[in-house]
PDB file of N, CA, C, O and CB in Angstrom:
ATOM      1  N   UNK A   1      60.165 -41.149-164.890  1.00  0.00           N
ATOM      2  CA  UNK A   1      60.527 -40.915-163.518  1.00  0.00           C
ATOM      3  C   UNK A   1      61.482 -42.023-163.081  1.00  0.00           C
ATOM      4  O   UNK A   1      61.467 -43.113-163.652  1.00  0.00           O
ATOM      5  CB  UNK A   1      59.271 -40.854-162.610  1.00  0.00           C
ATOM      6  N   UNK A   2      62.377 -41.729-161.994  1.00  0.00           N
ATOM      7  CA  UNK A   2      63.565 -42.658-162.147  1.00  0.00           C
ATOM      8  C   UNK A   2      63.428 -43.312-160.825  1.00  0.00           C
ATOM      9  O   UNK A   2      63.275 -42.452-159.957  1.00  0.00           O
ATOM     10  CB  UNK A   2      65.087 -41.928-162.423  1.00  0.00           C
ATOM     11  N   UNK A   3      63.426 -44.621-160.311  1.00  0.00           N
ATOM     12  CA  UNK A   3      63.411 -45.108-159.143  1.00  0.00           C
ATOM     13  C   UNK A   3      63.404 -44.057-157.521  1.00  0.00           C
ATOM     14  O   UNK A   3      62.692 -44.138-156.520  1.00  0.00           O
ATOM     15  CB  UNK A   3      64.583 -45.963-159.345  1.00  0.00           C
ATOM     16  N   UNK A   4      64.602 -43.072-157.908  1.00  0.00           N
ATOM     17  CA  UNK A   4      65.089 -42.045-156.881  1.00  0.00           C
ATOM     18  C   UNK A   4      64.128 -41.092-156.694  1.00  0.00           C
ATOM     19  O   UNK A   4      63.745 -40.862-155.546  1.00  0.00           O
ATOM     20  CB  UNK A   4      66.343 -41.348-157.245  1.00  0.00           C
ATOM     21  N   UNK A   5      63.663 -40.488-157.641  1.00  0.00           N
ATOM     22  CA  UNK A   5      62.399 -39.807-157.635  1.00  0.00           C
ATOM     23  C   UNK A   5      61.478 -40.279-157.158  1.00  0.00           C
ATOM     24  O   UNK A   5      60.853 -39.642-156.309  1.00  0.00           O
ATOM     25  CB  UNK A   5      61.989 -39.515-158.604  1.00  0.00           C
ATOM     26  N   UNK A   6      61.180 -41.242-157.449  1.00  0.00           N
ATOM     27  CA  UNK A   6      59.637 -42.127-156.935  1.00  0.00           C
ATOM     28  C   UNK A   6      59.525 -41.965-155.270  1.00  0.00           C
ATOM     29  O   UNK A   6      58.656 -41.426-154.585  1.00  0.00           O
ATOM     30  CB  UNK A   6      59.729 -44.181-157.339  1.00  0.00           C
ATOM     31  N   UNK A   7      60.941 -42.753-154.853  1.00  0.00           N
ATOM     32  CA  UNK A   7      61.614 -43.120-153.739  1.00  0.00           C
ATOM     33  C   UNK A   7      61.175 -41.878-152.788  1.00  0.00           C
ATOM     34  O   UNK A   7      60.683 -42.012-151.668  1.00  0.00           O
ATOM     35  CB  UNK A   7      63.244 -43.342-154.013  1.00  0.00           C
ATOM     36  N   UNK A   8      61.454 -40.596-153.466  1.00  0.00           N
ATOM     37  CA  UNK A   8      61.412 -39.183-152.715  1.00  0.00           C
ATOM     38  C   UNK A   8      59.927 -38.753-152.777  1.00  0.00           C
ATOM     39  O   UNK A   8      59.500 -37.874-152.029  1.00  0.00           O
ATOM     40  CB  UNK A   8      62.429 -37.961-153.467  1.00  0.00           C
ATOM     41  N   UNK A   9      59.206 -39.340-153.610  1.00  0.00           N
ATOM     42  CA  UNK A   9      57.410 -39.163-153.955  1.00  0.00           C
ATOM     43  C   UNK A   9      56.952 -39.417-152.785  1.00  0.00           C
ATOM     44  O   UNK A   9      56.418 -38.688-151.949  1.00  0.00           O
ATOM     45  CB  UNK A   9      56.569 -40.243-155.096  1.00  0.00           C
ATOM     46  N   UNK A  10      57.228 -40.622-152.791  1.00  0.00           N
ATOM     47  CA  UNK A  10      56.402 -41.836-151.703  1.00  0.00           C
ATOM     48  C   UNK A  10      57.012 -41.203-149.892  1.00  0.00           C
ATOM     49  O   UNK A  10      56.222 -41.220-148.949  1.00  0.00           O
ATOM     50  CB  UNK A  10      57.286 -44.127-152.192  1.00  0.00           C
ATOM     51  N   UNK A  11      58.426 -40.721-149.731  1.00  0.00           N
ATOM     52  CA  UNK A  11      58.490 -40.154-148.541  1.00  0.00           C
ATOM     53  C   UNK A  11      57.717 -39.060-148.154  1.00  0.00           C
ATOM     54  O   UNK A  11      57.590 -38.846-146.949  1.00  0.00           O
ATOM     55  CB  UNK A  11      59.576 -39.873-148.371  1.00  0.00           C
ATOM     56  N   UNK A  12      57.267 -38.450-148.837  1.00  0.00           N
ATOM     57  CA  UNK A  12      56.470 -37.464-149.108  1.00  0.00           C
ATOM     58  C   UNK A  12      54.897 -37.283-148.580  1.00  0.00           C
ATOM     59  O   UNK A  12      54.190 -36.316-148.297  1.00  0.00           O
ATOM     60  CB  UNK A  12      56.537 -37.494-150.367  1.00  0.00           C
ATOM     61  N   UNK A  13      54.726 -38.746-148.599  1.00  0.00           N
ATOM     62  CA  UNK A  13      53.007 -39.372-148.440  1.00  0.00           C
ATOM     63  C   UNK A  13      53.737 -40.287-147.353  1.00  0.00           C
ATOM     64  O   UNK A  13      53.682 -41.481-147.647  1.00  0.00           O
ATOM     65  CB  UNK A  13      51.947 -40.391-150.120  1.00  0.00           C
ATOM     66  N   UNK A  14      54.575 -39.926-145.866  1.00  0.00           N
ATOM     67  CA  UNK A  14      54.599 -40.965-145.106  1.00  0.00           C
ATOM     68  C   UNK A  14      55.226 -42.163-145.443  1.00  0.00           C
ATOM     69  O   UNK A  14      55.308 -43.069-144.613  1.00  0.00           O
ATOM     70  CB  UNK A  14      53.538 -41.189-144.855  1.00  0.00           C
ATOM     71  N   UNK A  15      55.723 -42.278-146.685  1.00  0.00           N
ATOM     72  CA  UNK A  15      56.830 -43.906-146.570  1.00  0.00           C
ATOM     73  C   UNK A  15      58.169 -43.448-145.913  1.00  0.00           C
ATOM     74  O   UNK A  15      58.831 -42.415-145.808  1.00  0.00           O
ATOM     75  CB  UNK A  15      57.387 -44.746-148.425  1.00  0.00           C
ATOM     76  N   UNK A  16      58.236 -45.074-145.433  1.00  0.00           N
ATOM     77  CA  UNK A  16      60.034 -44.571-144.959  1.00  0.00           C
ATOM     78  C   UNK A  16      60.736 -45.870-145.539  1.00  0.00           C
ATOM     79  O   UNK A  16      60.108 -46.924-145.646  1.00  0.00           O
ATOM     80  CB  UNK A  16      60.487 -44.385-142.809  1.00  0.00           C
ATOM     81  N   UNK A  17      61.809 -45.771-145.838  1.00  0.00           N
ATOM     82  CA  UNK A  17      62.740 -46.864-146.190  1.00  0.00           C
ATOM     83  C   UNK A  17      63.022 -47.676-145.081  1.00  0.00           C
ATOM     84  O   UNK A  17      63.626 -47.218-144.112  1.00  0.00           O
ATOM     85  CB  UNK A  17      63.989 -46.387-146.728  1.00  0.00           C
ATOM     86  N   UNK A  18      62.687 -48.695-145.127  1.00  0.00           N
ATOM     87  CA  UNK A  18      62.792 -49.756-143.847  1.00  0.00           C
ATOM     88  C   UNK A  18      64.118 -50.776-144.406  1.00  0.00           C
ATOM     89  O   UNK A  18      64.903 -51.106-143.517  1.00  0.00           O
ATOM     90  CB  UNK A  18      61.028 -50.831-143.576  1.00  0.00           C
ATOM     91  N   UNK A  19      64.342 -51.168-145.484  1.00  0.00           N
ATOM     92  CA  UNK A  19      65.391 -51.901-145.931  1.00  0.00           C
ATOM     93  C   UNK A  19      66.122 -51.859-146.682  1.00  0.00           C
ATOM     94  O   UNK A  19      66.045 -50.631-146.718  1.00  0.00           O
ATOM     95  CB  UNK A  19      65.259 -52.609-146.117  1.00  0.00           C
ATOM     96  N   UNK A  20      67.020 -52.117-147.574  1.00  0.00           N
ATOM     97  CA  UNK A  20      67.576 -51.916-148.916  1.00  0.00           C
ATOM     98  C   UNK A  20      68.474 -53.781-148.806  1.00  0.00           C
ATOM     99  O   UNK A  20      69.191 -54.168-147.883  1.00  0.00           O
ATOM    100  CB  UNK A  20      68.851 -50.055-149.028  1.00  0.00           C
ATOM    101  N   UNK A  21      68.111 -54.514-149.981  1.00  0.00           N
ATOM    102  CA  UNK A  21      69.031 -55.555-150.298  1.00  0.00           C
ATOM    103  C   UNK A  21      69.133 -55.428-152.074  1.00  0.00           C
ATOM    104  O   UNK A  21      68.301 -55.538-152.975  1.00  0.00           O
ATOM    105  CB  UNK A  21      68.399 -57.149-149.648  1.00  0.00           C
ATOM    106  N   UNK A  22      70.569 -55.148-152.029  1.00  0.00           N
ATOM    107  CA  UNK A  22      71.036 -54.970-153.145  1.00  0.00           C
ATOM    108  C   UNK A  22      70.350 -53.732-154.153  1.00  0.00           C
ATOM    109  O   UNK A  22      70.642 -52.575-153.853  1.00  0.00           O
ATOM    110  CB  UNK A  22      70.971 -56.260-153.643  1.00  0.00           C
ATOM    111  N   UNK A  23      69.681 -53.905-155.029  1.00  0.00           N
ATOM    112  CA  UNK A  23      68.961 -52.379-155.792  1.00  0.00           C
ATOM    113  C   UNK A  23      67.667 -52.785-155.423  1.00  0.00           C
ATOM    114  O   UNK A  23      67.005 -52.183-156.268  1.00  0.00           O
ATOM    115  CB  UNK A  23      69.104 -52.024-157.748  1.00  0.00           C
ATOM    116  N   UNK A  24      66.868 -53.394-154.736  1.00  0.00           N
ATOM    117  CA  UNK A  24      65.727 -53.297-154.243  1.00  0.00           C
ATOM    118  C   UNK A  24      65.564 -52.870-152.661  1.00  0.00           C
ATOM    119  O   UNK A  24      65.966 -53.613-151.766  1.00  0.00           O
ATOM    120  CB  UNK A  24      65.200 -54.477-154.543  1.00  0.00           C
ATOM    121  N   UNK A  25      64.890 -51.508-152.383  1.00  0.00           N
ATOM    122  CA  UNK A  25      64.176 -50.953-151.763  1.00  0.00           C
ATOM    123  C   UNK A  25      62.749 -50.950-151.369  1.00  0.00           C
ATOM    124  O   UNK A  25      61.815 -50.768-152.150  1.00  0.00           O
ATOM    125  CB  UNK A  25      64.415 -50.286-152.083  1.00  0.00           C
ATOM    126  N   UNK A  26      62.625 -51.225-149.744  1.00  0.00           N
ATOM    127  CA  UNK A  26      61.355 -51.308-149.116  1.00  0.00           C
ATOM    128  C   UNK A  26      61.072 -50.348-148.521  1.00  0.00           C
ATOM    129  O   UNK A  26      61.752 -49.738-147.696  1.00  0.00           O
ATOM    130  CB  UNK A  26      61.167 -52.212-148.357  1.00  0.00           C
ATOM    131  N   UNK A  27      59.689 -50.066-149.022  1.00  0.00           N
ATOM    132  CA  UNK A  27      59.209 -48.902-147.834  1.00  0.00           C
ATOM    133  C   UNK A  27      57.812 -49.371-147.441  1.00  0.00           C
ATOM    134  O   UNK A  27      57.023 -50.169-147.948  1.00  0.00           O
ATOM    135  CB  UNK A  27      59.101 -47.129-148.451  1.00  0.00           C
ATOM    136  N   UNK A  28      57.783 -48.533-146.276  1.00  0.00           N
ATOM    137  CA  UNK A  28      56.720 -48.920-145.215  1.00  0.00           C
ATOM    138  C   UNK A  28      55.663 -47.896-144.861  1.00  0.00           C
ATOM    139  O   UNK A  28      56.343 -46.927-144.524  1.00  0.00           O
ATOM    140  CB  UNK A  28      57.400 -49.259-143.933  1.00  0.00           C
ATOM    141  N   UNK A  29      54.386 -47.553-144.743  1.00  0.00           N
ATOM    142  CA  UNK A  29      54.131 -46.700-143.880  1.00  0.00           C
ATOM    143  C   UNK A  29      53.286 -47.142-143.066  1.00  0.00           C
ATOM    144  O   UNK A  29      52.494 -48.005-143.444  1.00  0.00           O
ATOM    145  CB  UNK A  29      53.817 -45.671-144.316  1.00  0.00           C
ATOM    146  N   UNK A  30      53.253 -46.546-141.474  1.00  0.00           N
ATOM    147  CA  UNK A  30      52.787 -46.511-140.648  1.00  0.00           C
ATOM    148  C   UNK A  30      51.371 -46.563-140.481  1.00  0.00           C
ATOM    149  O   UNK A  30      50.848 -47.208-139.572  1.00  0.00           O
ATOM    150  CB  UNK A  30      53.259 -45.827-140.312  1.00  0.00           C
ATOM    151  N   UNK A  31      50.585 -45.755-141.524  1.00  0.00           N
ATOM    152  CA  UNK A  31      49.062 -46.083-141.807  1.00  0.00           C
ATOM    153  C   UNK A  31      48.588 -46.878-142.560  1.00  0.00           C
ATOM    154  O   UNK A  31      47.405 -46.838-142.899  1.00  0.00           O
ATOM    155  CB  UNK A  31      48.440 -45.249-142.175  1.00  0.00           C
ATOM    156  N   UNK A  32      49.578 -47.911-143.036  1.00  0.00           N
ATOM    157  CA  UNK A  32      49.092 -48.860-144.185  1.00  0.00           C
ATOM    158  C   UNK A  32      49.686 -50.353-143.262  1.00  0.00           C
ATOM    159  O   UNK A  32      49.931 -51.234-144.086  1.00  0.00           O
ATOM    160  CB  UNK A  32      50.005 -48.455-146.087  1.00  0.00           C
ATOM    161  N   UNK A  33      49.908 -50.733-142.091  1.00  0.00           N
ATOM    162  CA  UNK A  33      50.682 -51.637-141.390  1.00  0.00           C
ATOM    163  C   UNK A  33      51.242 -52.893-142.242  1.00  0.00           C
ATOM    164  O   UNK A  33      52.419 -53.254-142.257  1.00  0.00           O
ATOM    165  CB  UNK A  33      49.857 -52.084-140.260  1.00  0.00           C
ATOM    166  N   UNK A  34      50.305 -53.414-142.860  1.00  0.00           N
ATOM    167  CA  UNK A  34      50.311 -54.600-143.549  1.00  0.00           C
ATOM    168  C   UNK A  34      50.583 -54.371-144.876  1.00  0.00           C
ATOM    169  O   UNK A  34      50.410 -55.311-145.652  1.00  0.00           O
ATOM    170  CB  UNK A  34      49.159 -55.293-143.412  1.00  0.00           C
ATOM    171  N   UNK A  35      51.107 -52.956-145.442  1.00  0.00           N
ATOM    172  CA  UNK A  35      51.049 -52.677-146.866  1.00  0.00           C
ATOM    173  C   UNK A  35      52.998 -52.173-147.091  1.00  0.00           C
ATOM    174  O   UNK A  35      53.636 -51.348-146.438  1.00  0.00           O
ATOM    175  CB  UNK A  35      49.581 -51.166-147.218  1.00  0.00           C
ATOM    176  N   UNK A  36      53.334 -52.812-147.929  1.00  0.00           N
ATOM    177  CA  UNK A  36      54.847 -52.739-147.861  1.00  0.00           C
ATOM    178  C   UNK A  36      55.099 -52.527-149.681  1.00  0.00           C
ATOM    179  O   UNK A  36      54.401 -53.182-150.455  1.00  0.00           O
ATOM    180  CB  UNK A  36      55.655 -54.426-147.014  1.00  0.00           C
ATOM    181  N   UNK A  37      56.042 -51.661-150.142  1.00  0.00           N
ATOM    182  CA  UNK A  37      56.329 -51.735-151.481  1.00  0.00           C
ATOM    183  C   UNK A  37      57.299 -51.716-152.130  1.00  0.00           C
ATOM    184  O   UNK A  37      57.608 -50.525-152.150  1.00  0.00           O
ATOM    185  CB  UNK A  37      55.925 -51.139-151.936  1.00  0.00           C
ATOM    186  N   UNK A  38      58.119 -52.339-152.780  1.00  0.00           N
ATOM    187  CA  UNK A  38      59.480 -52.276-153.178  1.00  0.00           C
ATOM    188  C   UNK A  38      59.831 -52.196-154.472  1.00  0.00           C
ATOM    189  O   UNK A  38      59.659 -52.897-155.469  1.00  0.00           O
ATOM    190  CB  UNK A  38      60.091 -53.228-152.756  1.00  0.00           C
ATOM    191  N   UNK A  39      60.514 -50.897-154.155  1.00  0.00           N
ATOM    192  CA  UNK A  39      61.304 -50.146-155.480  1.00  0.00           C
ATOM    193  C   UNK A  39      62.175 -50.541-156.156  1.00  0.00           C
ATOM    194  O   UNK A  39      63.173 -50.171-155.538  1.00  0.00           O
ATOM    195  CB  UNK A  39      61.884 -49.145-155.303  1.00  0.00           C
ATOM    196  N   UNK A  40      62.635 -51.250-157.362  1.00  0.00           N
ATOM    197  CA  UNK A  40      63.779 -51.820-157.612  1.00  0.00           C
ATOM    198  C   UNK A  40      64.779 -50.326-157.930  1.00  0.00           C
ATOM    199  O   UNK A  40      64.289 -49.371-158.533  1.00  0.00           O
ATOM    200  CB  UNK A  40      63.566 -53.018-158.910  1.00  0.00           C
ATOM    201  N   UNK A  41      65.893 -50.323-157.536  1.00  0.00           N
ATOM    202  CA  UNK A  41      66.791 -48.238-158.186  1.00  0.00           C
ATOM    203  C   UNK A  41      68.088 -49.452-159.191  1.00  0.00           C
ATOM    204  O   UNK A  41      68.879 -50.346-158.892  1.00  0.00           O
ATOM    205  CB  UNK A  41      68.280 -46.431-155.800  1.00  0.00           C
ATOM    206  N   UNK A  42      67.700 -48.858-160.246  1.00  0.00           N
ATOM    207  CA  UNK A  42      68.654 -49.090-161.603  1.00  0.00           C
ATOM    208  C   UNK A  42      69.494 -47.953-161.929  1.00  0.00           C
ATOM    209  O   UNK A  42      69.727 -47.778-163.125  1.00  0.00           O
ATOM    210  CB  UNK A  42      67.798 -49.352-162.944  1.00  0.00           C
ATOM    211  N   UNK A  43      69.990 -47.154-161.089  1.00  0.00           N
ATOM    212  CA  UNK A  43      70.906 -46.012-161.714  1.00  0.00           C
ATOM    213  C   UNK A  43      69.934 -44.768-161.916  1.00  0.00           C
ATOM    214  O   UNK A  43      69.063 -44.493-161.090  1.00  0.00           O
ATOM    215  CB  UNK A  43      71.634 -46.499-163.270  1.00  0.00           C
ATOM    216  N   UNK A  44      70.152 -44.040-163.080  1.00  0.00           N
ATOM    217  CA  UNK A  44      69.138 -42.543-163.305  1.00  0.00           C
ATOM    218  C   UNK A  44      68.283 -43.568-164.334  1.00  0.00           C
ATOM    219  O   UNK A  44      67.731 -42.636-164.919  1.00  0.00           O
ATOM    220  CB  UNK A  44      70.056 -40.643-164.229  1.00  0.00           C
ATOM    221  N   UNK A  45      67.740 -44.764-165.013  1.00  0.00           N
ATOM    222  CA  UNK A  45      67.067 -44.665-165.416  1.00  0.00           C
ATOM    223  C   UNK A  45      65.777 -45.130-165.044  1.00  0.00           C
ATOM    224  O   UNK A  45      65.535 -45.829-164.060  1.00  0.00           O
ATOM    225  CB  UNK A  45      67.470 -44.806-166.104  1.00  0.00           C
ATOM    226  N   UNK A  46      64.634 -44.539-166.217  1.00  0.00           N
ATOM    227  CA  UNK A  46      63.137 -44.390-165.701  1.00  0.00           C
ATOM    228  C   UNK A  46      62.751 -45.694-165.926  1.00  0.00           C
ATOM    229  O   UNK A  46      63.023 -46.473-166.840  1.00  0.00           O
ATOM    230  CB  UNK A  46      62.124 -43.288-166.458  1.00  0.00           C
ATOM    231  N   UNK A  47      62.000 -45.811-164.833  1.00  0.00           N
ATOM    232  CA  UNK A  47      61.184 -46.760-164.594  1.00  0.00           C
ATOM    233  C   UNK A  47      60.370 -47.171-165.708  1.00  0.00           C
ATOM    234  O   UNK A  47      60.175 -46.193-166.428  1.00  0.00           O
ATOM    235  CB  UNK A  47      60.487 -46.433-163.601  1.00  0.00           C
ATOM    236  N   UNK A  48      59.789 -48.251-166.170  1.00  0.00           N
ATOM    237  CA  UNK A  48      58.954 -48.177-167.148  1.00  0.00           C
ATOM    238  C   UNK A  48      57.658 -48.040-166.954  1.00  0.00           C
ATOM    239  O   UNK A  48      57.307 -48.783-166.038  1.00  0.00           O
ATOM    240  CB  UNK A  48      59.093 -49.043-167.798  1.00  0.00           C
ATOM    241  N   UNK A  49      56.830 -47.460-167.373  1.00  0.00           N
ATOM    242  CA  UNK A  49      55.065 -46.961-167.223  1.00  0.00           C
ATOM    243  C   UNK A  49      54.557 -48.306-166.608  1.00  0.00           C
ATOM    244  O   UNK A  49      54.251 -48.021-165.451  1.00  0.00           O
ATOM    245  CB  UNK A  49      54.039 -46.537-169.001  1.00  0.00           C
ATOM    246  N   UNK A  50      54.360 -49.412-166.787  1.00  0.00           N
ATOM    247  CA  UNK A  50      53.757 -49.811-165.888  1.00  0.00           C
ATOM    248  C   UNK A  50      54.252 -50.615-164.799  1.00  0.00           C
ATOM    249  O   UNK A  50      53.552 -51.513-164.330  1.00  0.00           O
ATOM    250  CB  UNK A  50      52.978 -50.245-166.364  1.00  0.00           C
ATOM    251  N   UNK A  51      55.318 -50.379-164.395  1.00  0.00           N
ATOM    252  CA  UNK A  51      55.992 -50.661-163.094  1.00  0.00           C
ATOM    253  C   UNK A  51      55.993 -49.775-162.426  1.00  0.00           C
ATOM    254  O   UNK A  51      56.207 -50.032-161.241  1.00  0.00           O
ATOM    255  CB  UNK A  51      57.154 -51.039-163.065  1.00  0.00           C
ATOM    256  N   UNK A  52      55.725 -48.038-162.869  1.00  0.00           N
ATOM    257  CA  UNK A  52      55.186 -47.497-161.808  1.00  0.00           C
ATOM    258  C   UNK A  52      53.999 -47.171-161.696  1.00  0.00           C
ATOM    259  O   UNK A  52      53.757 -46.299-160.862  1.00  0.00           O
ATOM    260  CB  UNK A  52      55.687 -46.668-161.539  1.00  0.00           C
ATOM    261  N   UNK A  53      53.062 -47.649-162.346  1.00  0.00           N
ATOM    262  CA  UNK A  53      51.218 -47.696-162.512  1.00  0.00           C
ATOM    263  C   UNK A  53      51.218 -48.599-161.047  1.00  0.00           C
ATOM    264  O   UNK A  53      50.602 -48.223-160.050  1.00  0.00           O
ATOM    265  CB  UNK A  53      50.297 -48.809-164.369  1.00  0.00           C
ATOM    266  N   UNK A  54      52.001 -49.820-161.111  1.00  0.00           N
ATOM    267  CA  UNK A  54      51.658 -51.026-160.538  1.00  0.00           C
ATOM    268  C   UNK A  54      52.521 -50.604-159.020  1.00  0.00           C
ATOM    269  O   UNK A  54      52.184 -51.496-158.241  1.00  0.00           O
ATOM    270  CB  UNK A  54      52.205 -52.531-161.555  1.00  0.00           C
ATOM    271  N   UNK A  55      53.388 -49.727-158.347  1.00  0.00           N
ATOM    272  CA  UNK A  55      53.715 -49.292-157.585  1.00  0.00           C
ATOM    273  C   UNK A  55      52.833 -48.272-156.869  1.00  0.00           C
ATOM    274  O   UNK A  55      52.386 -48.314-155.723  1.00  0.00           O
ATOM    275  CB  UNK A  55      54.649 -49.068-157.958  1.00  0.00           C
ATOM    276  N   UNK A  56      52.681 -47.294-157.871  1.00  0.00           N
ATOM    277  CA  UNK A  56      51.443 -46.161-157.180  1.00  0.00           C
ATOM    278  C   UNK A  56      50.175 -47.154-156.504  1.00  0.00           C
ATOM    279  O   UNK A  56      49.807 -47.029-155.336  1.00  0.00           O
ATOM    280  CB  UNK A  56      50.580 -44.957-158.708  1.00  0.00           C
ATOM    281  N   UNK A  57      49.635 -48.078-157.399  1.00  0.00           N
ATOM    282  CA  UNK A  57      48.390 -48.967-157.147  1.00  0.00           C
ATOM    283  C   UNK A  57      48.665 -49.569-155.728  1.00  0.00           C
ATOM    284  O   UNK A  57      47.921 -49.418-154.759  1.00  0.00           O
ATOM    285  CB  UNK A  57      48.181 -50.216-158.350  1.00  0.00           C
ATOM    286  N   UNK A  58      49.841 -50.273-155.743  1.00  0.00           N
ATOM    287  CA  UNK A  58      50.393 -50.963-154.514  1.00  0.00           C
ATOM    288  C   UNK A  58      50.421 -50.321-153.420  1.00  0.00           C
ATOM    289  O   UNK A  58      50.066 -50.999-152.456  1.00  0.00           O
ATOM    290  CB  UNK A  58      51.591 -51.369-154.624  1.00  0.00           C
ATOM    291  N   UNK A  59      50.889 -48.601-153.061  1.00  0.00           N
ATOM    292  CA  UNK A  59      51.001 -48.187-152.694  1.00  0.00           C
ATOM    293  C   UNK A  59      49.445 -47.389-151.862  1.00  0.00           C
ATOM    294  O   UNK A  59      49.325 -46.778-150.800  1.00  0.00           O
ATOM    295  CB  UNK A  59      51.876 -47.995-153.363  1.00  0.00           C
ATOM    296  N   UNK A  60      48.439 -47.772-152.956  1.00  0.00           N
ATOM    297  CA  UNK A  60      47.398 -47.531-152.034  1.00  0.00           C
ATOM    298  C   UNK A  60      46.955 -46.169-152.805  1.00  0.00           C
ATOM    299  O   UNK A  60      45.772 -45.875-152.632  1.00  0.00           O
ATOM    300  CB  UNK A  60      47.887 -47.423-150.329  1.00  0.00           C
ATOM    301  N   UNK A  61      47.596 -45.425-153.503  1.00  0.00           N
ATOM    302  CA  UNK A  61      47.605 -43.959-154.682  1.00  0.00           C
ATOM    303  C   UNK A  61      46.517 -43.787-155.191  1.00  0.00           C
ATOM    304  O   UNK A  61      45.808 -44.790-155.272  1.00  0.00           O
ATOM    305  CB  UNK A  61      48.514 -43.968-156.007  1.00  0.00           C
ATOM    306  N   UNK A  62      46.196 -43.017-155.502  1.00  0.00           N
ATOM    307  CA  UNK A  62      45.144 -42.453-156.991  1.00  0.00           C
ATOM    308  C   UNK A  62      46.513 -41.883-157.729  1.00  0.00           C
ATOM    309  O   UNK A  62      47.563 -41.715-157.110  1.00  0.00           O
ATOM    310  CB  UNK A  62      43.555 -40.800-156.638  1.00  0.00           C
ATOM    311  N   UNK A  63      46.381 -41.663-158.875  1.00  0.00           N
ATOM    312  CA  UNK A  63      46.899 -41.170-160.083  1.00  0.00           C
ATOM    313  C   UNK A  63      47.280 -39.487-159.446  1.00  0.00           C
ATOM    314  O   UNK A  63      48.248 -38.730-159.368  1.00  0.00           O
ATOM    315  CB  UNK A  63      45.620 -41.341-161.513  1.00  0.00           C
ATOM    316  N   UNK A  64      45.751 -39.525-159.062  1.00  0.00           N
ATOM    317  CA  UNK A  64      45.836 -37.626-158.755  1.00  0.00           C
ATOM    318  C   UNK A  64      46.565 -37.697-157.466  1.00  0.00           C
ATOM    319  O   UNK A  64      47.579 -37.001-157.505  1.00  0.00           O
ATOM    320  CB  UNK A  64      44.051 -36.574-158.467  1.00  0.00           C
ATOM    321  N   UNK A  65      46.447 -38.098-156.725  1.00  0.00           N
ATOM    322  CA  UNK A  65      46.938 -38.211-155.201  1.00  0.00           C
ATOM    323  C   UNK A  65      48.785 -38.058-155.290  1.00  0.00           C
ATOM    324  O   UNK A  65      49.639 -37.335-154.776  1.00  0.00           O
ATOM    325  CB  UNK A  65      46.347 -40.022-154.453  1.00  0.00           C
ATOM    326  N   UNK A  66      48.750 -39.127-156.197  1.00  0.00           N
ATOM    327  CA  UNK A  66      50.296 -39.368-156.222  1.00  0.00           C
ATOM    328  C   UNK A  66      50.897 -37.879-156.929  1.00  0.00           C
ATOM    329  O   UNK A  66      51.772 -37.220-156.368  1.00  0.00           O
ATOM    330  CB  UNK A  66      50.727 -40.937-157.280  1.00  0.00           C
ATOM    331  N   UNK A  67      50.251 -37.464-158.294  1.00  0.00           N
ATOM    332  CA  UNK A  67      50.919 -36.582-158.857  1.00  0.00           C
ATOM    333  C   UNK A  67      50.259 -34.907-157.903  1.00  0.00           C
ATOM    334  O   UNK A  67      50.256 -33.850-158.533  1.00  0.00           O
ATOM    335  CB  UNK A  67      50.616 -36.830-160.683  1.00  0.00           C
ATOM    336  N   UNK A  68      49.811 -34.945-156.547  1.00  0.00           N
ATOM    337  CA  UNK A  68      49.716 -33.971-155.678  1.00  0.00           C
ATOM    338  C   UNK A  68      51.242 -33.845-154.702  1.00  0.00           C
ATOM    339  O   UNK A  68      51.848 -32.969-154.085  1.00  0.00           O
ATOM    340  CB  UNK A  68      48.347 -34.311-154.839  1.00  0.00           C
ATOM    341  N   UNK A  69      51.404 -35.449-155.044  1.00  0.00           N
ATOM    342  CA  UNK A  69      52.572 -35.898-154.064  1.00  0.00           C
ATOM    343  C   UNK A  69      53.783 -35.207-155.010  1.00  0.00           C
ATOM    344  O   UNK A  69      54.511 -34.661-154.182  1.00  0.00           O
ATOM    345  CB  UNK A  69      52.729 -37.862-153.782  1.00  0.00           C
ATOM    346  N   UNK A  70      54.004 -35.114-155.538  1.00  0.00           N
ATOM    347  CA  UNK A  70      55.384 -35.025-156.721  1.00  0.00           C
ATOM    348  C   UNK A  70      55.300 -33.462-156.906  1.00  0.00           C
ATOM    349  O   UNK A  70      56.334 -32.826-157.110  1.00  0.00           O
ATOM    350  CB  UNK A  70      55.145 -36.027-158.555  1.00  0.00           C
ATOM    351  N   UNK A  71      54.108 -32.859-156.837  1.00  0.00           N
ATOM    352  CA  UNK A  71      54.507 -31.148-156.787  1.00  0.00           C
ATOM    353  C   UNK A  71      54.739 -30.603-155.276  1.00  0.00           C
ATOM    354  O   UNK A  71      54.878 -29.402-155.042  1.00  0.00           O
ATOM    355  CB  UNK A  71      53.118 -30.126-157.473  1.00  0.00           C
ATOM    356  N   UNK A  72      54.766 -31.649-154.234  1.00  0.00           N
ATOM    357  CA  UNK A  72      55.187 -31.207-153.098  1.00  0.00           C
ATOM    358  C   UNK A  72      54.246 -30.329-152.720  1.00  0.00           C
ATOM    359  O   UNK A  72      54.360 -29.723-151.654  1.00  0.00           O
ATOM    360  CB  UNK A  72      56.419 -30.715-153.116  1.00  0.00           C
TER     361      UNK A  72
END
């Protein structure tokens, strides 16, 4: 899965992009106040498995939750 994808996961479940400096991206959501997570975007390529284990986690996710999120 490629940064951009993720990016579009997580809007999905309430994140919004609050910043961008340089290829790192912050998002925020509103029910997590104090919980913030940032995406590094490298072009189309995929993220590696556990940088996005450790994003979903950050993000507050279950495994299942997230991949409910990604079939929209």
């Amino acid at each position: 899965m490629t940064a951009s994808e993720l990016i579009r996961v997580l809007e999905r479940g309430g994140w919004v992009v609050v910043r961008q400096r340089g290829s790192h991206w912050r998002l925020e959501n509103s029910q997590r106040p104090r919980n913030s997570v940032t995406v590094a975007v490298h072009g189309s390529r995929d993220l590696p498995e556990g940088t996005l284990r450790a994003i979903i986690r950050r993000a507050g996710l279950s495994r299942e939750a997230f991949d409910a999120l990604k079939r929209g």
